[in-house]
VOGU-3710 file (C-alpha; in Angstrom, 3 decimals, decimal comma):
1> xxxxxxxxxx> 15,221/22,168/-20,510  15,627/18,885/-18,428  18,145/16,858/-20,550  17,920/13,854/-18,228  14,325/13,856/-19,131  15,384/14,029/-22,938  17,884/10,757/-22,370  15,340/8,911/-20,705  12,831/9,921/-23,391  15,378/8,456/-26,480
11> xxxxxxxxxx> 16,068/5,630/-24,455  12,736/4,446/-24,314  11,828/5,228/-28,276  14,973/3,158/-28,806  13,678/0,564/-26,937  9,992/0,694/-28,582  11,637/0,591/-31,967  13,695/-2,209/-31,052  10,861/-4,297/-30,247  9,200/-3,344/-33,414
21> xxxxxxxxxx> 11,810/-4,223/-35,308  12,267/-7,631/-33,778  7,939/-8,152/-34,368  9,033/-6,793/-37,948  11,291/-9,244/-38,648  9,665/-11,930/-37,528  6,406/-11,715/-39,133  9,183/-11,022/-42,681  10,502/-14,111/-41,881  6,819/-16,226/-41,749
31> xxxxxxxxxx> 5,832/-13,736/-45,066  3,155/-12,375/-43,016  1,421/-8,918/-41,970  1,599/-7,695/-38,074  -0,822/-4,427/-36,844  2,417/-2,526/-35,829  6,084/-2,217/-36,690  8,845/-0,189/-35,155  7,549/3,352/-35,473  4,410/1,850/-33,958
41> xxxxxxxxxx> 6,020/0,492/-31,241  8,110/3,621/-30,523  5,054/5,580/-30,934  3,369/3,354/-28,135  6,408/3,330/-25,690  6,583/7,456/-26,397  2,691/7,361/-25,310  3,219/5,953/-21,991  6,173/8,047/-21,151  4,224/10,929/-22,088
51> xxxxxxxxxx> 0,648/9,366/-20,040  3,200/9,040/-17,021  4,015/13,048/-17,717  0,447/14,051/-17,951  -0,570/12,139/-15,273  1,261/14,375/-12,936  -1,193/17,136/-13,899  -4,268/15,175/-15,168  -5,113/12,592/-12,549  -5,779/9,303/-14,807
61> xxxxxxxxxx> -4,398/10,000/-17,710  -2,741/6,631/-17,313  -5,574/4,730/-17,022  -7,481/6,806/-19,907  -4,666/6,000/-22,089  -4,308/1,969/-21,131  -7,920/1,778/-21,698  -7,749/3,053/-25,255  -4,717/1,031/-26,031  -5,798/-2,000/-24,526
71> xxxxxxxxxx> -9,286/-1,084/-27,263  -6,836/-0,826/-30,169  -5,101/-3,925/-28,935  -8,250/-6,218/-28,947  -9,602/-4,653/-32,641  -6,320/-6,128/-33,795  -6,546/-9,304/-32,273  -10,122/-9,418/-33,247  -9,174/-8,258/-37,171  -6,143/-11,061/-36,607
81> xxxxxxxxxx> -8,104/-13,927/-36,129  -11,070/-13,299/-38,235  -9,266/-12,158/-41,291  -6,303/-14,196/-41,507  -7,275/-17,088/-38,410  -3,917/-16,420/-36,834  -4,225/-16,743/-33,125  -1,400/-15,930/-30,260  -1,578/-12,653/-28,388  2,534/-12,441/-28,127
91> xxxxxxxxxx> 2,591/-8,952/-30,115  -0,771/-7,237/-28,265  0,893/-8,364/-24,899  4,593/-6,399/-26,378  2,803/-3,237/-26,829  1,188/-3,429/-23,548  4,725/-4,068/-22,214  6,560/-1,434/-24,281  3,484/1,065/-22,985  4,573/0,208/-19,505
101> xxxxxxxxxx> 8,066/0,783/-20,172  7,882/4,345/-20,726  5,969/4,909/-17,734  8,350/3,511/-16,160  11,261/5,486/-17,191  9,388/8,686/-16,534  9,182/7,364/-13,127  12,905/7,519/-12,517  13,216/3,545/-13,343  15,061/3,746/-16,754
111> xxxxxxxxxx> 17,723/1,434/-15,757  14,723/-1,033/-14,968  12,685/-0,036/-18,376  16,222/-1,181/-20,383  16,699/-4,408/-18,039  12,780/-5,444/-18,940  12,810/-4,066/-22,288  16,052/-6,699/-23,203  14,146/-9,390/-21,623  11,068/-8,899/-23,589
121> xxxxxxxxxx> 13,321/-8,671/-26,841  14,928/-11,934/-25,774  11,740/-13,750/-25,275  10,269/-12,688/-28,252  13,227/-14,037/-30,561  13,466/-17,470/-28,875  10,236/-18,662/-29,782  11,400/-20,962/-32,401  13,652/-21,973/-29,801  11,000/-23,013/-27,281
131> xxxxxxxxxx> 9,061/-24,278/-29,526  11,970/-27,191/-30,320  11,766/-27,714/-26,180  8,187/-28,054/-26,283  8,268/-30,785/-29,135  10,535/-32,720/-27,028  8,237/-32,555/-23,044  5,834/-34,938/-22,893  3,482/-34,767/-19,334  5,815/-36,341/-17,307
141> xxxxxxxxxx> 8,566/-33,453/-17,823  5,176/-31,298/-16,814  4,757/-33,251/-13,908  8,441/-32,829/-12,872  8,539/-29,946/-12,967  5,893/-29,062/-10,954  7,634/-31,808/-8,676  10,454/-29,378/-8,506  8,705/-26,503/-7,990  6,493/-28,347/-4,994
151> xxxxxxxxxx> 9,742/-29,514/-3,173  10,987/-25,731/-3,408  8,281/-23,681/-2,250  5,897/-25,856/-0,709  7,649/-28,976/1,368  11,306/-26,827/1,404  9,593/-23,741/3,626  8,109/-25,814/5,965  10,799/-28,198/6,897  12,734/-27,249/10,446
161> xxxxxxxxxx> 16,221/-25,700/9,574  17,525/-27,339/13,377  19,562/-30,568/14,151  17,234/-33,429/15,565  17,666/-37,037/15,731  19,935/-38,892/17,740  23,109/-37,178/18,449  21,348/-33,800/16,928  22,645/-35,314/13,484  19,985/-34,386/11,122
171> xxxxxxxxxx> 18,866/-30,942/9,790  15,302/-31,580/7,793  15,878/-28,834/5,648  19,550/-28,726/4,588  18,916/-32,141/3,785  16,293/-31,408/1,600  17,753/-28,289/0,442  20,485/-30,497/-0,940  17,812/-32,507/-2,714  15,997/-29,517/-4,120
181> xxxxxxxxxx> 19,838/-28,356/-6,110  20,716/-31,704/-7,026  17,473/-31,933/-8,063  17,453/-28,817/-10,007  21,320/-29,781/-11,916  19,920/-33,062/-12,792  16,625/-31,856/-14,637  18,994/-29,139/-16,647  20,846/-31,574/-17,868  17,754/-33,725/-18,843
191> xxxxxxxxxx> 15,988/-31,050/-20,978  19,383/-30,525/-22,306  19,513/-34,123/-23,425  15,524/-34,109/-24,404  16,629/-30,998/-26,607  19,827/-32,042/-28,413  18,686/-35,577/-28,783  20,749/-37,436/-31,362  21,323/-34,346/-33,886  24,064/-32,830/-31,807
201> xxxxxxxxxx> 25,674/-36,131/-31,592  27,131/-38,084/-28,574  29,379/-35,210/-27,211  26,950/-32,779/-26,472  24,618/-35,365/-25,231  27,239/-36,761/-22,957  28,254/-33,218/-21,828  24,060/-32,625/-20,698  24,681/-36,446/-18,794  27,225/-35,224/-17,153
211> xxxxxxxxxx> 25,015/-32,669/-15,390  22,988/-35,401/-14,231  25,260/-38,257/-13,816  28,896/-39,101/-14,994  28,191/-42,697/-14,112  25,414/-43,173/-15,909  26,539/-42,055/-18,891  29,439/-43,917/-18,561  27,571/-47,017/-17,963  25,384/-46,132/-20,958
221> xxxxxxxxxx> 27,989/-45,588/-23,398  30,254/-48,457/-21,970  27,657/-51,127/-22,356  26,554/-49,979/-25,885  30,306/-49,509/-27,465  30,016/-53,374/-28,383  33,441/-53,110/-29,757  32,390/-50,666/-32,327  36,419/-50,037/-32,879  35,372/-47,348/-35,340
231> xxxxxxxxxx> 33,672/-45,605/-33,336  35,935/-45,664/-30,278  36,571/-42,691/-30,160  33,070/-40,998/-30,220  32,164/-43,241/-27,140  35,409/-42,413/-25,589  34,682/-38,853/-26,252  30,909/-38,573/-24,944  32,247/-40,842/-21,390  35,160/-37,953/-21,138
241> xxxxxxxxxx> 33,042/-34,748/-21,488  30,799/-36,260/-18,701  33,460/-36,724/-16,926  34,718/-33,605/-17,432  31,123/-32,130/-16,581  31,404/-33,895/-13,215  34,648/-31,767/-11,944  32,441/-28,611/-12,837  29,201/-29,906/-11,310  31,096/-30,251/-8,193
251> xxxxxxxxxx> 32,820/-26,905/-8,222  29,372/-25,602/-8,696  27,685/-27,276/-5,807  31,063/-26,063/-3,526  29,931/-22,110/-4,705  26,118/-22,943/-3,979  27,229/-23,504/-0,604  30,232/-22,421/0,405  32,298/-20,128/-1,605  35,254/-19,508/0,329
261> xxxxxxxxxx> 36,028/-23,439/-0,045  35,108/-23,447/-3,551  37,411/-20,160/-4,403  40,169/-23,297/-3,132  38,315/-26,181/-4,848  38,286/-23,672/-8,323  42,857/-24,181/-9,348  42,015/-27,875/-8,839  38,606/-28,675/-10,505  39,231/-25,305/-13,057
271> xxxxxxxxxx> 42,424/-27,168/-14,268  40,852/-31,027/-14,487  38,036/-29,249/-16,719  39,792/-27,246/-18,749  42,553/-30,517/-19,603  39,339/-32,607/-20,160  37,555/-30,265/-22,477  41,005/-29,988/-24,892  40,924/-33,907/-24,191  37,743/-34,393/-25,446
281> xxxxxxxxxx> 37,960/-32,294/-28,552  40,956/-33,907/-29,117  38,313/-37,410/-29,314  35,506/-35,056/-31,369  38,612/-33,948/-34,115  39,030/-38,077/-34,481  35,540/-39,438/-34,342  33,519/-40,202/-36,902  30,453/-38,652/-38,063  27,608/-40,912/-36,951
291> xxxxxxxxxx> 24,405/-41,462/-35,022  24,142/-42,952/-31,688  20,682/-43,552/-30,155  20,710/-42,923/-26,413  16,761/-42,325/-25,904  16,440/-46,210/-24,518  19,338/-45,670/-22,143  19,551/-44,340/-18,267  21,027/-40,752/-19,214  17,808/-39,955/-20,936
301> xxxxxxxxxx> 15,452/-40,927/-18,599  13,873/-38,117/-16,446  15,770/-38,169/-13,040  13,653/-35,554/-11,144  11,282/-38,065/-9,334  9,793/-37,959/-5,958  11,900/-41,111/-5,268  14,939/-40,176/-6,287  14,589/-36,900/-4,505  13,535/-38,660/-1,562
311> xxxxxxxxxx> 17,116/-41,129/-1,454  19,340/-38,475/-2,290  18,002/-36,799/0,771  18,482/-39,684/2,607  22,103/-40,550/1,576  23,095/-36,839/1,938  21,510/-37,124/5,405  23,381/-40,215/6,416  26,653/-38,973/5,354  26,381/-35,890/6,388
321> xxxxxxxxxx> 25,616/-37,406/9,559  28,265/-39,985/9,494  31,380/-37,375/8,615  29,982/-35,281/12,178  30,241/-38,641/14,175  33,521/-39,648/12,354  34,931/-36,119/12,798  34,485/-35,944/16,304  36,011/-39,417/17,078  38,812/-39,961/14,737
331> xxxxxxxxxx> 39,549/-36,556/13,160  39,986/-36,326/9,309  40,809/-39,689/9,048  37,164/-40,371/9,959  36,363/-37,896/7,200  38,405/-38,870/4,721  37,390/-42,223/4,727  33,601/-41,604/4,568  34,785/-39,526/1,535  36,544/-42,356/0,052
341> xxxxxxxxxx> 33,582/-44,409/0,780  30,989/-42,006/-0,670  32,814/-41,487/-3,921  32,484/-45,188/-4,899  28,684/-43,970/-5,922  28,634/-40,429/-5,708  30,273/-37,333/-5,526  27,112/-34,630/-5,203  26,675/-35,740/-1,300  29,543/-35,909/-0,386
351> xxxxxxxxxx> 30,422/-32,549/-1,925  27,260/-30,997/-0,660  27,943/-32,295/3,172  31,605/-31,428/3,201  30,866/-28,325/2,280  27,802/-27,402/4,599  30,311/-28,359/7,459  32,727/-26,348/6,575  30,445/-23,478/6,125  28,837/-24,182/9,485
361> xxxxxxxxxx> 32,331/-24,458/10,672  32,202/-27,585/12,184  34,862/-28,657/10,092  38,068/-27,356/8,609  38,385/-25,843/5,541  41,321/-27,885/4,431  39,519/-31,007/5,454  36,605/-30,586/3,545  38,703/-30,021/0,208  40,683/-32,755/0,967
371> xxxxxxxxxx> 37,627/-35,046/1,445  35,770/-33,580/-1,988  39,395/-34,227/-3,407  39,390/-37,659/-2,205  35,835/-38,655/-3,522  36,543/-37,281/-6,885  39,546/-39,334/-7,586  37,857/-42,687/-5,778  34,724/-41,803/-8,359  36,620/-41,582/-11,888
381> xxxxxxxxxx> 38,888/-44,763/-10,735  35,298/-46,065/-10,174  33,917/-45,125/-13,447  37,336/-46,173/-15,172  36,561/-49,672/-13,773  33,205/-49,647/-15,392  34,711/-48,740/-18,977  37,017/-51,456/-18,900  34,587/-54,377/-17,357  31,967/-53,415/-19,712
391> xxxxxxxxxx> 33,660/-51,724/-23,167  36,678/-53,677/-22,869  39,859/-53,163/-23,048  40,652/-50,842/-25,777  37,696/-47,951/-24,435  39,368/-48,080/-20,970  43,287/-47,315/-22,105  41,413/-44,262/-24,147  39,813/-43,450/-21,136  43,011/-44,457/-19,193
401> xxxxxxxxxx> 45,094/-41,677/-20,892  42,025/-38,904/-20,081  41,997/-39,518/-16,458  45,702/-39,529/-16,345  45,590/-36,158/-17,631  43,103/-34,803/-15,708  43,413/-36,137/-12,284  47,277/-35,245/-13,211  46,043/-31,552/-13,387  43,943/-31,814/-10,121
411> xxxxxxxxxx> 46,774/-32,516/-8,612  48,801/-29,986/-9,619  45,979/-27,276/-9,516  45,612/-28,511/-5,958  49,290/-27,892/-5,000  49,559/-24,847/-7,050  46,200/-23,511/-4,907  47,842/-24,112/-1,328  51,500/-23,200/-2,441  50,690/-19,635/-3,997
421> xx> 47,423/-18,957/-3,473  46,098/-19,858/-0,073
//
């Protein structure tokens, strides 16, 4: 007797029952009446493993066998809809899919079968889920994302990866590559906010703004604290954990392109998060429980458009650009100025160019860090500016104190990195 045959057999009756028992559940839950429930489904998943078998020695036994599910599957669709008008096809397309998973554990793919058979189980239990992110996209989250996925696979492809230009300074598709991920961050953080709304509260809203812009949120929130004194502290909070979002936005970007710097970047950027997150509880354990509408404000407004793509590109092009001319005439001085520069608006392109040189080696290691370094800290003194000139004084000393802290444990992350580490 083949006892690998007998494992992979159990394996994939486990997994039919498993995704009977989730359709079980589920139709317990809504007090309603599905065509199959776990022994079905482990009957169906045993079928295919045993079609796959056959089929070895009965040419078509496969297809015989699909055919007279996919009959069985369409009388209960049919029965589903007529009888009780239910309509939605999720549990006839499960048992196709749990079919297909035993035939493709008897052909030698079990490891495969459990991956899919997970995902399937997954999908099926976050309906209700979805169904909260599809209340909150309206057509032009539609729209952007097929934006996204057009400036991926369509214009991204196409575009020459070479340097042209004057001075061979441009590359047309690392620029828009860089586009295409900023992009990408920006829109998670949007559905994030679309998602949460104002029932998880400032915090977590702030924490999704952070993904697509620290500023922004912290010109949002500055500009509608109005001297709300008790409430300080939830404004302060929802500014922090974007800032706090920022330092891990740009450790990401560094491991997107380069993760030899980033495995430098991570004491640094790993301790300024970490100190901001304990900061920012430390504003959530002293706020007070109330509602803060930021629909009408930048952070919730969708930032994947064609436009803002298209300037991002541009400014990443330009500096990237600009640190290659710089670097070749006045060493990292050049650089580090461009970095100091760059961070008064941004931190993504200068992140993203610093590290695409480095990669490229056309610039030092400890250079690029030092730049990314350097456009972080000119950013957050930036964004501390805007707290105080527009929430006043009281907002920036709380904010004060957090990038104290922080910046505090950049530094030291930074010299622990090189000293003991590098």
């Amino acid at each position: 007797m083949d006892y690998s045959m007998i494992q992979s057999l159990a394996v994939v009756i486990l997994l039919g029952f498993a995704i009977g028992m989730q359709r079980t559940l589920t139709y317990m839950r809504a007090e309603e009446r599905t065509f199959g429930g776990s022994r079905t489904f482990a009957l169906i998943a045993l079928a295919g493993y045993m079609a796959a078998w056959l089929d070895e020695r009965f040419t078509g036994t496969i297809l015989v066998t699909l055919a007279v599910l996919g009959i069985l599957l369409a009388l209960s669709y049919y029965v589903k809809v007529t009888k009780a008008g239910r309509w939605g096809m999720t549990t006839q397309i499960a048992a196709l899919v749990t079919y297909l998973l035993g035939v493709l554990a008897y052909r030698g793919e079990l490891l495969w079968a459990v991956f899919i058979g997970v995902v399937v189980i997954i999908l099926l239990e976050i309906k209700p889920r979805l169904q909260a992110l599809e209340r909150h996209i309206g057509p032009t989250d539609v729209n952007a994302v097929i934006l996204l996925l057009t400036m991926s696979f369509v214009i991204l492809p196409i575009l020459p990866d070479k340097m042209i230009g004057p001075g061979h300074l441009f590359n047309p598709y690392k620029t828009w590559l860089m586009a295409v991920i900023i992009a990408g961050i920006s829109f998670v953080g949007y559905v994030a906010i679309k998602v949460l709304g104002q029932k998880h509260g400032v915090f977590l809203t702030g924490a999704a703004g952070g993904l697509i812009s620290s500023t922004a949120v912290s010109i949002s929130l500055s500009q509608m604290f109005h001297k709300q004194y008790d409430l300080i502290n939830n404004y302060a909070g929802g500014i922090a954990i974007a800032c706090t979002f920022m330092y891990l936005r740009v450790l990401f970007e560094a491991f997107v392109i380069h993760p030899e710097l980033a495995w430098r970047l991570t004491p640094a950027y790993l301790g300024a998060a970490v100190s901001g997150l304990l900061y920012s509880w430390w504003f959530y354990r002293h706020s007070k429980a109330a509602e803060i509408n930021l629909e009408n404000n930048a952070i919730a407004k969708n930032p994947l458009q064609l436009s803002e793509a298209i300037k991002f590109g541009i400014l990443f092009g330009i500096i990237y650009g600009a640190i290659a001319f710089v670097q070749g005439r006045y060493g990292n001085i050049g650089v580090y100025l461009v970095s100091f520069f760059s961070g008064l608006t941004d931190v993504d392109a200068i992140t993203l160019s610093l590290s695409e040189l480095a990669k490229d080696g056309k610039l030092a290691e400890t250079a690029s860090m030092n730049g990314i370094v350097i456009a972080s800290v000119t950013n957050s003194i930036v964004k501390l500016g805007i707290v105080y000139w527009l929430g006043g004084v009281k907002l920036g000393w709380k904010l004060t104190l957090f990038f104290l802290v922080t910046l505090g444990m950049m530094g030291l992350g930074l010299w622990i990195g090189e000293t003991y580490i590098h």
